[in-house]
MARSEKOL-853260 format. One line per 5 residues: their letters; for each residue x, y, z of C-alpha. Coordinates in Angstrom, 1 decimal. Layout:
N
a = X:Y:Z; ...;
END
This chain:
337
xxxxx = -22.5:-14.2:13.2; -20.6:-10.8:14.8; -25.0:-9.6:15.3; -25.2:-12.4:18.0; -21.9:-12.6:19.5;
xxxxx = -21.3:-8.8:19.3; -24.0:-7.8:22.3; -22.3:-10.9:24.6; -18.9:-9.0:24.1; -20.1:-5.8:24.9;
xxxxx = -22.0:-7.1:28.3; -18.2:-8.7:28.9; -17.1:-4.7:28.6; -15.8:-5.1:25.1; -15.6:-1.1:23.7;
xxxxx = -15.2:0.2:20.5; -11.7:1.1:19.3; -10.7:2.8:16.3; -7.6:1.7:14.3; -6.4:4.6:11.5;
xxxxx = -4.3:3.8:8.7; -2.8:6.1:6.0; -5.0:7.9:3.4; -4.1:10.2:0.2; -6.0:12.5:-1.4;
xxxxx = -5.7:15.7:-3.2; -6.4:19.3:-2.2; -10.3:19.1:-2.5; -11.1:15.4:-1.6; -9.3:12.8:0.5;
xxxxx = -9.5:8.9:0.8; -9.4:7.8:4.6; -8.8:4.3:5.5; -9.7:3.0:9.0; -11.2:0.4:11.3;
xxxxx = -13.9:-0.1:13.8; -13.0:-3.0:16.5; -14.4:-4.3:19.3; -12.0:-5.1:22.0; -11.4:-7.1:25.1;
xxxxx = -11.1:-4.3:28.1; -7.8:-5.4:29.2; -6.0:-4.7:25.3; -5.5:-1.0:25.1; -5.5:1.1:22.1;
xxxxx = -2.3:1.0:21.5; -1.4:-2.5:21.5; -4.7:-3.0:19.0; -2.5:-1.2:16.3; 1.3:-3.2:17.5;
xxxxx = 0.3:-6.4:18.1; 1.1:-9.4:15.8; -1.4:-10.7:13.0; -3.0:-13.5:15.6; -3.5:-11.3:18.1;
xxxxx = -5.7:-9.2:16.4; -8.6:-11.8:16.0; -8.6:-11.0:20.2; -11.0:-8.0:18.5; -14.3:-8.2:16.6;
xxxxx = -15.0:-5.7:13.8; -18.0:-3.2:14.5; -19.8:-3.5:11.1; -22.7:-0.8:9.8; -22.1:1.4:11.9;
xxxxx = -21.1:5.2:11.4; -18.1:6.9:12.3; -17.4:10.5:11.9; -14.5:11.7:10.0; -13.0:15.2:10.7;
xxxxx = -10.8:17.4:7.8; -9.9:20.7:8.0; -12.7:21.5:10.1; -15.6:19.8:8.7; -17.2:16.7:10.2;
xxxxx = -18.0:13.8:7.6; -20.1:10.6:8.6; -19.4:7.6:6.9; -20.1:3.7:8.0; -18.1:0.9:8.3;
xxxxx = -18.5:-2.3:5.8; -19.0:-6.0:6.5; -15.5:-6.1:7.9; -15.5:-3.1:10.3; -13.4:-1.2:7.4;
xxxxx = -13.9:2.5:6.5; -13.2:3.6:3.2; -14.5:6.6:2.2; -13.8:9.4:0.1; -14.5:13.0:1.8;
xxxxx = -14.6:16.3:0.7; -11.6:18.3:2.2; -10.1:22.0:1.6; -6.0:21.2:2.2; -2.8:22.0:1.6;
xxxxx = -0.5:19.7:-0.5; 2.1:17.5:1.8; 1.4:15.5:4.8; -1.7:16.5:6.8; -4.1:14.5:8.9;
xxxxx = -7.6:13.8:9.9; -9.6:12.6:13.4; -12.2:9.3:13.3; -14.6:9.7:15.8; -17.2:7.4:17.1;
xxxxx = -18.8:7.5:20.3; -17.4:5.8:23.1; -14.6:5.1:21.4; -11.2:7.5:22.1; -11.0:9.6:18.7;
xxxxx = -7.8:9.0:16.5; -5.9:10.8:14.2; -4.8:9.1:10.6; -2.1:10.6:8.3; -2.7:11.5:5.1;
xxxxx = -0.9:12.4:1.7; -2.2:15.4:-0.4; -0.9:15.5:-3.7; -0.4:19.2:-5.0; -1.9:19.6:-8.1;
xxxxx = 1.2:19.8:-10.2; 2.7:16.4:-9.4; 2.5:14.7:-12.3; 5.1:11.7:-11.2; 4.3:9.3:-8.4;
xxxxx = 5.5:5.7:-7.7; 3.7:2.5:-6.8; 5.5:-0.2:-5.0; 4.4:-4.1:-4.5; 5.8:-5.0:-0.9;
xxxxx = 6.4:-8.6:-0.9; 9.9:-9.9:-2.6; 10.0:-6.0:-4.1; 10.8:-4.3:-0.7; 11.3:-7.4:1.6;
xxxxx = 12.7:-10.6:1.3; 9.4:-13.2:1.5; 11.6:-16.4:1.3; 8.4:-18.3:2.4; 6.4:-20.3:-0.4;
xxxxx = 3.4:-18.4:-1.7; 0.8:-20.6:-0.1; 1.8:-19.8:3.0; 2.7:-16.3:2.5; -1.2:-15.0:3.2;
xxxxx = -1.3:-16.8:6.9; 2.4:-15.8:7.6; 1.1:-12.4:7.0; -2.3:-12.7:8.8; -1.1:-14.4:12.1;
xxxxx = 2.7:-14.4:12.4; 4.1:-11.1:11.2; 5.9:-8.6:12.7; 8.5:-5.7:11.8; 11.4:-7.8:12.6;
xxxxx = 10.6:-10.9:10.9; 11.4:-10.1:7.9; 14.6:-8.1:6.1; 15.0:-5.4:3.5; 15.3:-6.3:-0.1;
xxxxx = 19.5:-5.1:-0.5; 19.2:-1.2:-2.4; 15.9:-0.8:-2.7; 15.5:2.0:0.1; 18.5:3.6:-1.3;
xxxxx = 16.6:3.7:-4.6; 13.6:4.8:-3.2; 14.9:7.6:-1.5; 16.6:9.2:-4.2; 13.7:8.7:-6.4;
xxxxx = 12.0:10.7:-3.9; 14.8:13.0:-3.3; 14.7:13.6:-7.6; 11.2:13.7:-7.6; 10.2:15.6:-4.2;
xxxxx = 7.0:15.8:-4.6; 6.5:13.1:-6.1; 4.6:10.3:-3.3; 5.0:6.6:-3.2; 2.6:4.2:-2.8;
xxxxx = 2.7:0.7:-1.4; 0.4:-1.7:-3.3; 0.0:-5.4:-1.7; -2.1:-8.1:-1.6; -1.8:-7.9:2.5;
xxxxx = -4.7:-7.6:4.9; -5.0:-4.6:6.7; -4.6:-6.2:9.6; -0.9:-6.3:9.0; -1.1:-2.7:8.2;
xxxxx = 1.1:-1.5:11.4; 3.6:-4.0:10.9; 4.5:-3.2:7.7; 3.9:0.7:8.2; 7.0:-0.1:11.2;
xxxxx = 9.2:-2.2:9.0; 9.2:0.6:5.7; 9.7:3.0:8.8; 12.4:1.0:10.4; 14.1:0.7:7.1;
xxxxx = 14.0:3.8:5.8; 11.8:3.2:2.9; 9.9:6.7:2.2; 6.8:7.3:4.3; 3.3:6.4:2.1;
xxxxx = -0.1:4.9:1.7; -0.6:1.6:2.1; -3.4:-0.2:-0.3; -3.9:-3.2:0.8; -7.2:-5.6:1.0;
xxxxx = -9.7:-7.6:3.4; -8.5:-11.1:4.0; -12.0:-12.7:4.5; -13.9:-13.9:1.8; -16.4:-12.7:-0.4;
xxxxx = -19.7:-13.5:-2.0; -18.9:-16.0:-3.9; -15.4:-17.0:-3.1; -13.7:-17.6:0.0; -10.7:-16.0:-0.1;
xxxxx = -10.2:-12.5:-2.3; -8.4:-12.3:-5.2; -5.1:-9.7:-4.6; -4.5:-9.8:-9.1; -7.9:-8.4:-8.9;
xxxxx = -7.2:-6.3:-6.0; -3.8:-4.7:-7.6; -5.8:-4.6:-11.0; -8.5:-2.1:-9.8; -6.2:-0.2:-7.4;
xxxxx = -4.0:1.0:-10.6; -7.3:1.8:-12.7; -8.8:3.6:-9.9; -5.2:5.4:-9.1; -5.5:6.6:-12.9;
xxxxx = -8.8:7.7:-12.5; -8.1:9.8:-9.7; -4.8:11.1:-11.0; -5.4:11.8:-14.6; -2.2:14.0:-15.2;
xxxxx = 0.3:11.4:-12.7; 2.9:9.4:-14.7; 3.7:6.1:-12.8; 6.7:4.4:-12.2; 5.5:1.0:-11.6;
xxxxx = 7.8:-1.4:-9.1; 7.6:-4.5:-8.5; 9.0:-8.5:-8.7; 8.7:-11.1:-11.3; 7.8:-14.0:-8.7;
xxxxx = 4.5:-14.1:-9.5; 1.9:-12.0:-11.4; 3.3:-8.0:-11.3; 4.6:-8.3:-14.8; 1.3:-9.5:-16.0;
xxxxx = -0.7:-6.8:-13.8; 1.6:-4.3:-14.9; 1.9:-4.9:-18.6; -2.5:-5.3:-18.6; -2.1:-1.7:-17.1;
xxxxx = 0.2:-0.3:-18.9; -1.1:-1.6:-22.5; -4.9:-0.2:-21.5; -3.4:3.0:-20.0; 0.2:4.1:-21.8;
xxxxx = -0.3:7.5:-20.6; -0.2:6.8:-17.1; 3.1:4.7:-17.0; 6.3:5.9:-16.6; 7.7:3.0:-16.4;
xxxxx = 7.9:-0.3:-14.9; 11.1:-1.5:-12.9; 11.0:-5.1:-12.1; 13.0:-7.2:-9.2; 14.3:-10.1:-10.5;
xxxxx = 14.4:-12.7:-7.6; 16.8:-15.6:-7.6; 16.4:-18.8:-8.6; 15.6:-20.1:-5.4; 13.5:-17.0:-4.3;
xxxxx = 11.9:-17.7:-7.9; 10.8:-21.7:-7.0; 9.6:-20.6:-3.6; 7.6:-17.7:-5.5; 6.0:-20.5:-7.9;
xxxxx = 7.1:-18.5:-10.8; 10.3:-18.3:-12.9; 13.0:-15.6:-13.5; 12.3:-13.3:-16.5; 15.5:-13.0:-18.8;
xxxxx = 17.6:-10.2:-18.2; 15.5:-8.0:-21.0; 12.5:-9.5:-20.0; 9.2:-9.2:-21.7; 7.2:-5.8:-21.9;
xxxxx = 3.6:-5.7:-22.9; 3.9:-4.3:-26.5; 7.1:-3.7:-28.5; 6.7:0.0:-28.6; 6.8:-0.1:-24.5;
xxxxx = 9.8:-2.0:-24.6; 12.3:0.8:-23.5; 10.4:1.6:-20.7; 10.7:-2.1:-18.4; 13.6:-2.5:-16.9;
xxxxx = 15.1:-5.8:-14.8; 17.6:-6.2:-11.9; 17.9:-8.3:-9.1; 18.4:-5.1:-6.4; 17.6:-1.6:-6.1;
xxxxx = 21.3:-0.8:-7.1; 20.9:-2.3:-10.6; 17.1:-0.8:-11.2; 18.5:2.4:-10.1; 20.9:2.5:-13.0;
xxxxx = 18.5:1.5:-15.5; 15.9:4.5:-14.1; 19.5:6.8:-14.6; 19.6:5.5:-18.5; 15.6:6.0:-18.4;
xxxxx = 16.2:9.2:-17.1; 14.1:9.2:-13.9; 16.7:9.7:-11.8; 20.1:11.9:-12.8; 23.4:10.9:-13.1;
xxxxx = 25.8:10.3:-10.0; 27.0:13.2:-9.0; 24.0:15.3:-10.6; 22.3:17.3:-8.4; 19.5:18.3:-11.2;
xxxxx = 15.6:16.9:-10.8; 15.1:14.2:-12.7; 11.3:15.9:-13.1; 11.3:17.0:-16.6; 12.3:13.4:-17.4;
xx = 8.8:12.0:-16.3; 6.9:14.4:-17.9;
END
């Protein structure tokens, strides 16, 4: 379909645009994320990355096609998927912290994208679910995927009470320690939610999120799938990182965490779950957990922990020792390790 509409478009003056989201990497090989769009002439760039979920089908992806990726110097070509999407994983020479790349594709203005190098001696990092972990969803779960594809912005949605308190002074325990945001989201919602974890304080990170369109042999993607992989291949990439696991019991994080966790104990500090209420639960389709709730093996026990805001998880991480005691002003490091 976009082989025959895409030449009409760009007789209309439709040009390539390049939208960059966050990558990670280490300090010989990054992951870059982006996207190749083809967009009316009157929408500039920047409004392709602000606007809300519905207006971005006023673009067309650009699929097959290469786009060059510039780190430290060196010029990578990669090529975009079925869905305009590059994900590509580049060789790089960096320094550990926050650093950046340029796409660059002819005709198309060049972009930069930020990414996170982990130094080599981190051996704690933190992966987050979004939805009803750091912001209140109150919508039921069926309609959760086209509130998110066509509706959402920044400001329609609110902060889950302590959890960017928590965050922040698991980051400020842990400081080298990066977080990443895991969510079945398209990436199409990607600059909304980058601007509502911005706007709310919520530490700067990757997001992982996934296509929304369908695939071979099912039309829409599954995200248990999508989470699933995106820990294994985490673990793969970061064989000596410890991770503290957050997430919700609304739906299927326990399960997706306790498969991970009981297939790769090594890599799991722990796993702090939100516990939504009742009526967060019903819209959720799932039920609350009891207040011990369940943990994959009995010898993993100790390490799950339940509250209903960050407040409470963040004094379950102090008994776990991942983050000190008030008042302590000591690194809570040595307690991942």
């Amino acid at each position: 379909m976009y082989g025959r509409v895409e030449p009409r478009l760009r007789q209309r003056g439709w040009r390539d645009t390049l939208v960059p989201y966050t990558g990670y990497g280490t300090t010989s090989w990054v992951r870059v994320f982006g996207r190749l769009l083809l967009r009316r002439p009157d929408l500039a760039p920047a409004r392709v990355k602000a606007v809300r979920g519905w207006r971005s089908f006023a673009t067309l992806p650009v699929t097959d096609e290469p786009v060059t990726v510039e780190v430290g110097g060196r010029r990578h070509e990669v090529r975009t998927d079925r869905g305009g999407y590059v994900d590509a994983v580049v060789e790089a020479d960096l320094e550990p912290g926050w650093r950046s790349v340029r796409f660059h594709r002819a005709g198309a203005e060049s972009v930069e994208a930020p990414v996170r190098v982990l130094d080599p001696d981190v051996r704690f990092a933190v992966v987050s679910d979004i939805d009803d972990t750091v912001m209140v969803t109150a919508l039921p779960r069926p309609l959760l995927a086209a509130w998110n594809t066509f509706v959402l912005d920044e400001y329609g949605r609110s902060p889950v009470p302590g959890m960017a308190v928590l965050y922040e002074r698991l980051v400020t325990a842990h400081p080298e320690a990066p977080v990443f945001y895991l969510s079945t989201g398209a990436w199409n919602v990607a600059p909304a939610l980058t601007r509502f974890l911005s706007r709310n304080l919520y530490p700067k990170g990757p997001l992982l999120l996934t296509d929304w369109g369908p695939t071979t042999d099912r039309w829409f993607r599954s995200g248990q799938a999508h989470k699933a992989a995106t820990l294994a291949r985490l673990a793969e990439e970061f064989p000596d990182v410890r991770w503290l696991l957050i997430g919700d019991d609304g739906q299927h994080d326990q399960e997706i965490y306790g498969e991970f966790a009981a297939s790769h104990p090594e890599h799991v500090a722990a796993v702090a779950i939100r516990q939504l209420s009742p009526t967060q639960s019903v819209l959720a389709g799932g039920l609350s957990a009891p207040a011990d709730g369940p943990a994959p093996a009995d010898g993993q026990r100790r390490s799950w922990m339940y509250a209903p805001d960050g407040a409470g998880l963040a004094r379950r991480l102090r008994e776990h020792g991942l983050l000190p005691a008030r008042g302590s002003t000591a690194s809570a490091t040595g307690a991942a390790e």
